[in-house]
C-alpha positions in Angstrom: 16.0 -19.6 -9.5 14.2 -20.4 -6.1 11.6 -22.5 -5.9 8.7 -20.1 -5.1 6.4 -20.8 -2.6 4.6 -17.8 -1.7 2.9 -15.6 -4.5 4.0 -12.4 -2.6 6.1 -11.1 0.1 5.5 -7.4 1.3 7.7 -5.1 3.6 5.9 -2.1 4.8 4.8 0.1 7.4 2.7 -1.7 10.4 0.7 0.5 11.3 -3.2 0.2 13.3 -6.0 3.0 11.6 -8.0 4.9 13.6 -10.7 6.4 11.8 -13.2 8.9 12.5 -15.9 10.9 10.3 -15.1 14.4 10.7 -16.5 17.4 8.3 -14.9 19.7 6.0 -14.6 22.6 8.9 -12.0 20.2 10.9 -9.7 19.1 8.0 -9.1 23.1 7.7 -9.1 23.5 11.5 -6.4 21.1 12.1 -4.1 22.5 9.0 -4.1 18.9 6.8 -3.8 18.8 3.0 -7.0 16.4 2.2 -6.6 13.9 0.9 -3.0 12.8 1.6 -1.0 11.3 4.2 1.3 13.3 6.2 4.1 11.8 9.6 3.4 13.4 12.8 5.1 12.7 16.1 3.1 11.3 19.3 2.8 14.6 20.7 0.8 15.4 17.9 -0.8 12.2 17.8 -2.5 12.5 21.2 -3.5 16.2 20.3 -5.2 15.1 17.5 -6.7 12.0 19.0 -8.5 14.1 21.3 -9.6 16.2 18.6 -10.9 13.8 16.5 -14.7 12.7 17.0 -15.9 8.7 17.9 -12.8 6.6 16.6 -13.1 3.1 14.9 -9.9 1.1 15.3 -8.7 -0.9 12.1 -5.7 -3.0 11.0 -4.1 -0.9 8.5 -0.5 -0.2 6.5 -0.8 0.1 2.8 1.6 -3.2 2.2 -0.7 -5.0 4.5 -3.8 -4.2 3.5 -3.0 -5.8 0.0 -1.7 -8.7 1.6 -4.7 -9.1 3.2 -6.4 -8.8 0.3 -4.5 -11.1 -1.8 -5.1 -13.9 1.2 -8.6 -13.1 0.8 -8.5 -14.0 -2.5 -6.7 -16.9 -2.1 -3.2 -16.0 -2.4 -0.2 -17.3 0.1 1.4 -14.6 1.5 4.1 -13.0 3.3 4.3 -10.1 5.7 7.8 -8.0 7.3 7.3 -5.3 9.3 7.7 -4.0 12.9 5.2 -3.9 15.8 5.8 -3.4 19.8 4.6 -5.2 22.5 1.8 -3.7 23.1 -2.4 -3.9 22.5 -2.0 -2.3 19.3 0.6 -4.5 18.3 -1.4 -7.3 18.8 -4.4 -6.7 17.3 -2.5 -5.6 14.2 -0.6 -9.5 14.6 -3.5 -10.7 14.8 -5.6 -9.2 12.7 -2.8 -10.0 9.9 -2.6 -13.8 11.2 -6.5 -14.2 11.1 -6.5 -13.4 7.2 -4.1 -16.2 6.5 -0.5 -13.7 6.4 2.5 -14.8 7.4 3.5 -12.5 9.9 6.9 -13.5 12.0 8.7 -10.7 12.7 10.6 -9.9 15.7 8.7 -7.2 18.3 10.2 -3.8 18.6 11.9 -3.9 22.0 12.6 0.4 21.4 10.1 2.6 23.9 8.0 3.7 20.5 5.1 1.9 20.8 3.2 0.1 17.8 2.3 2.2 14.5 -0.8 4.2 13.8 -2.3 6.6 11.5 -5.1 9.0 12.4 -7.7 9.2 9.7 -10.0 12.1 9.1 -13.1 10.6 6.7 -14.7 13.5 5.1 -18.5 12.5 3.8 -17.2 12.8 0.2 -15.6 9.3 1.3 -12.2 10.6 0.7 -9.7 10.2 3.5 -6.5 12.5 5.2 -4.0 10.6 6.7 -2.1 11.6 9.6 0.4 8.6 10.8 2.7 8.1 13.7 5.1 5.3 12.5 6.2 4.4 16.1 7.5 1.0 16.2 7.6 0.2 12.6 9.9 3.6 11.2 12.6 1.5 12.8 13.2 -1.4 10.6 16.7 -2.0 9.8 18.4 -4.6 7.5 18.6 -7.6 10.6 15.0 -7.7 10.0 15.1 -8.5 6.3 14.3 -12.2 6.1 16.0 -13.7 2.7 14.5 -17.4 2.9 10.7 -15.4 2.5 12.2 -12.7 -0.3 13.4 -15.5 -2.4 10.5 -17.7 -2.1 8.2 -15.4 -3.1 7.0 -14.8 -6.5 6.8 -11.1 -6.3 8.6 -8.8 -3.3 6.2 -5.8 -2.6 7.0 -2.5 -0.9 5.0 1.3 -0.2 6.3 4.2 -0.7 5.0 5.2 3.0 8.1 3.2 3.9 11.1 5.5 2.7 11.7 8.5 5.3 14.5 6.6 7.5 17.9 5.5 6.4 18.1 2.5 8.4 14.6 1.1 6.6 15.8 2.6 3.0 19.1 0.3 3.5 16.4 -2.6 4.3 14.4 -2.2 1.2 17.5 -2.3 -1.0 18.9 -5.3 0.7 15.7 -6.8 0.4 15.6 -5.7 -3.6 19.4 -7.5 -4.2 18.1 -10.6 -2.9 14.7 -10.4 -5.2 17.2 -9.8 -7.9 18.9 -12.3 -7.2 16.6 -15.3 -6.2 14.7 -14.3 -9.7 12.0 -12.6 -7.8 10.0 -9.6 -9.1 10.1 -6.8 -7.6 6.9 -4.7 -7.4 6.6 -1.1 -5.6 3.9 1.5 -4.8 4.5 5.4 -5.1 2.1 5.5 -2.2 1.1 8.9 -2.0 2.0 12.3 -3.9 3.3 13.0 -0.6 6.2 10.2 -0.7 6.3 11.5 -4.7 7.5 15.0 -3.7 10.2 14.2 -0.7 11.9 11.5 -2.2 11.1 12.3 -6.0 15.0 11.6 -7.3 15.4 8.6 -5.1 12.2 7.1 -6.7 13.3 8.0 -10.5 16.4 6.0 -10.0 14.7 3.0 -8.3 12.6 3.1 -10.7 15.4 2.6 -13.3 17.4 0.2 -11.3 15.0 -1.9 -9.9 11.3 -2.0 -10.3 9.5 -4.4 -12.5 6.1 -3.6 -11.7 4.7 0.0 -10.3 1.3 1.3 -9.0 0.5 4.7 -8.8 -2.6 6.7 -9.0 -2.7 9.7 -11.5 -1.8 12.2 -9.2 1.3 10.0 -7.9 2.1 9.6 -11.1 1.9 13.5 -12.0 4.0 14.2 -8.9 6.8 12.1 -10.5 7.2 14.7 -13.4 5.8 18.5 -12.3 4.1 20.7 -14.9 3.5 17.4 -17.3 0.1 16.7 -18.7 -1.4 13.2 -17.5 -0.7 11.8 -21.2 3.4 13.2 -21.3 3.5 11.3 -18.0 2.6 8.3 -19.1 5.2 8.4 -22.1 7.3 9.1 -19.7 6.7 5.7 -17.4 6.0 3.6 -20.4 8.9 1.3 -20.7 10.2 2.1 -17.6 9.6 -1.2 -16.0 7.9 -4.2 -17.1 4.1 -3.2 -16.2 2.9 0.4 -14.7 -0.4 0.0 -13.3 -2.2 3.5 -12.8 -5.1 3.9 -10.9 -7.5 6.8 -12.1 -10.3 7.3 -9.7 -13.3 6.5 -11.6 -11.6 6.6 -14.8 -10.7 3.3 -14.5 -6.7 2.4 -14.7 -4.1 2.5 -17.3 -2.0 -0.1 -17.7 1.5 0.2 -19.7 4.2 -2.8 -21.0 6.7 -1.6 -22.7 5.0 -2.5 -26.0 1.4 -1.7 -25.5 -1.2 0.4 -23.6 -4.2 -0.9 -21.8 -7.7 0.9 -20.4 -9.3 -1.0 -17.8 -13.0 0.6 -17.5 -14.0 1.6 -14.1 -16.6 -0.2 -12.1 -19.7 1.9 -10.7 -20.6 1.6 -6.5 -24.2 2.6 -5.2 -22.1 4.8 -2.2 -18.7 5.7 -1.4 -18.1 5.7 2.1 -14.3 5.4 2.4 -11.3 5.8 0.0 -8.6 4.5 2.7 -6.8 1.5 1.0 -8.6 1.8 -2.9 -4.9 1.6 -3.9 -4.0 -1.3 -2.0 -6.7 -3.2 -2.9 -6.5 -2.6 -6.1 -2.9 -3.8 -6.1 -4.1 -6.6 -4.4 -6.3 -7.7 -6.9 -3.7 -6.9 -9.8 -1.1 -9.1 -8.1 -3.1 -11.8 -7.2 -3.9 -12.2 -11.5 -0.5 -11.5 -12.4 0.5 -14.9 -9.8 -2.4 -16.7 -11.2 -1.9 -17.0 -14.9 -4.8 -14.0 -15.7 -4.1 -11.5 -18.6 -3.1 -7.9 -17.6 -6.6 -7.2 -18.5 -8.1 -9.6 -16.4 -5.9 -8.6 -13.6 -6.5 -5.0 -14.2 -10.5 -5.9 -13.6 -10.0 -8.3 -10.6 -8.1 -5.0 -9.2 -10.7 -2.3 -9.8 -13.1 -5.0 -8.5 -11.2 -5.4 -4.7 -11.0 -1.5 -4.9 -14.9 -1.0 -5.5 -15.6 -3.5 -2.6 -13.3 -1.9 -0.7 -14.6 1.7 -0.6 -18.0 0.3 0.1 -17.2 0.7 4.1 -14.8 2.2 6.6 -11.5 0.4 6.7 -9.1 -1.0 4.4 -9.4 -4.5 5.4 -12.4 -7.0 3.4 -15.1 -7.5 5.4 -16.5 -10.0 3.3 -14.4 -12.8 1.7 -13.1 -11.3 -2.3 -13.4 -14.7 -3.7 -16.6 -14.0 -4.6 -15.2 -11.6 -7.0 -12.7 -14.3 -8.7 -16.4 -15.7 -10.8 -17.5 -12.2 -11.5 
């Protein structure tokens, strides 16, 4: 086995949020689904853009954002994705950099310029997602960097990040050399979104190769249509090693293949933003699962980063999340 030195190394999607309020009227306007994520081109982009109201620009991409997180907490971490050469790209370097993430990866040299995802906030706090993946939908196996896979303790990946071929044959390279080097390998359904176009791809990755999985309930629903919340979770129990479920504010389930566990929710005075509950959560969850804390305990320390989280626009801490490691 490889000597570990970094708790977790993500691949995913680098991508820069811009976020705006908008109302109810302009979700239905602009033809979203709320609430979930959909790819648009940069045609679309700039139309929307210029629809959108007074923009706030945030470092973002789901596998990031946890990373972030983690090195908030305290954890050493690892980052491989694609950006250009461009402003975007490096604010999101640096932005990444600035939290402590190891972030090496070559710049795009392709005309698509950096990554970003246009985010309608509705003043229920919950967020639609509408993301150009310029720059980093074309990652391809050369960018896969095996000394950082097999020194981490845990290799990451979102569900966000399998809608190319090129990246797809990336992932699995990078999950052979997990396997190999005695890594975990940990993934995120991402969205019900991701669920429903790659549905068979994820069942067998599931079965081949994940040892840890986070989901929310409607993820997990998405997996297996016209099942009630409790057949679903018979169904992922014992799948891999640990299912984390993320219910809103019911709290999280979390399965082993021998036992079941409710992690109680934790109360906020106002949610202003859901963008990046999941990956925090995650965050949290992955950061006790490297640091010798139960499931439990992990489970809490992950609704707690979620809760903070939500408490603001953005996906990214604004304060440090130690704080929360004595709560």
């Amino acid at each position: 086995m490889t000597e570990k030195t970094y708790d977790v190394v993500a691949i995913g999607n680098a991508i820069v949020d811009v976020m705006s309020f908008a109302d109810e009227a302009f979700i239905v306007r602009e033809n979203m689904r709320k609430g979930t994520m959909q790819l648009i081109d940069r045609d679309r982009g700039e139309t929307l853009y210029a629809a959108m109201g007074p923009a706030t620009e945030v470092s973002g991409g789901s596998a990031a954002n946890t990373l972030a997180g983690m090195s908030s907490l305290g954890a050493k971490t690892a980052f491989i994705g694609k950006v250009a050469n461009d402003d975007l790209g490096r604010i999101f370097r640096h932005d990444l950099r600035a939290v402590g993430v190891t972030f090496d990866s070559v710049e795009s040299t392709l005309e698509a310029g950096t990554g970003r995802c246009l985010i309608a906030v509705t003043p229920d706090g919950q967020r639609t997602m509408n993301t150009y993946l310029g720059a980093a939908g074309v990652l391809d196996e050369s960018d896969i960097d095996a000394a950082l896979i097999s020194g981490a303790k845990i290799f990451y990946t979102e569900g966000y990040m399998w809608f190319n071929d090129d990246t797809k044959k990336a992932i699995r390279k990078g999950f052979e050399i997990a396997k190999a080097a005695g890594t975990k390998v940990a993934f995120s359904l991402s969205d019900a979104f991701c669920v429903e176009g790659n549905r068979d791809d994820f069942l067998a990755l599931i079965d081949e190769h994940f040892d840890i999985l986070f989901c929310n309930e409607a993820e997990a629903c998405a997996l297996y249509p016209g099942l009630s919340f409790e057949a679903v979770l018979d169904k992922l129990q014992g799948q891999c090693e640990i299912v984390a479920v993320t219910c809103s504010e019911k709290g999280s389930r979390i399965l082993t293949r021998d036992q079941r566990i409710t992690v109680a929710p934790l109360t906020v005075a106002k949610v202003v933003d859901t963008t990046g509950a999941g990956d925090l959560y995650a965050a949290g969850f992955m950061y006790g699962l490297t640091h010798g804390l139960t499931l439990e305990q992990s489970g809490h320390l992950g609704s707690a980063c979620a809760s903070e989280i939500i408490t603001h626009l953005g996906a990214r801490a604004q304060k440090p999340l130690t704080r929360l490691l004595a709560a």
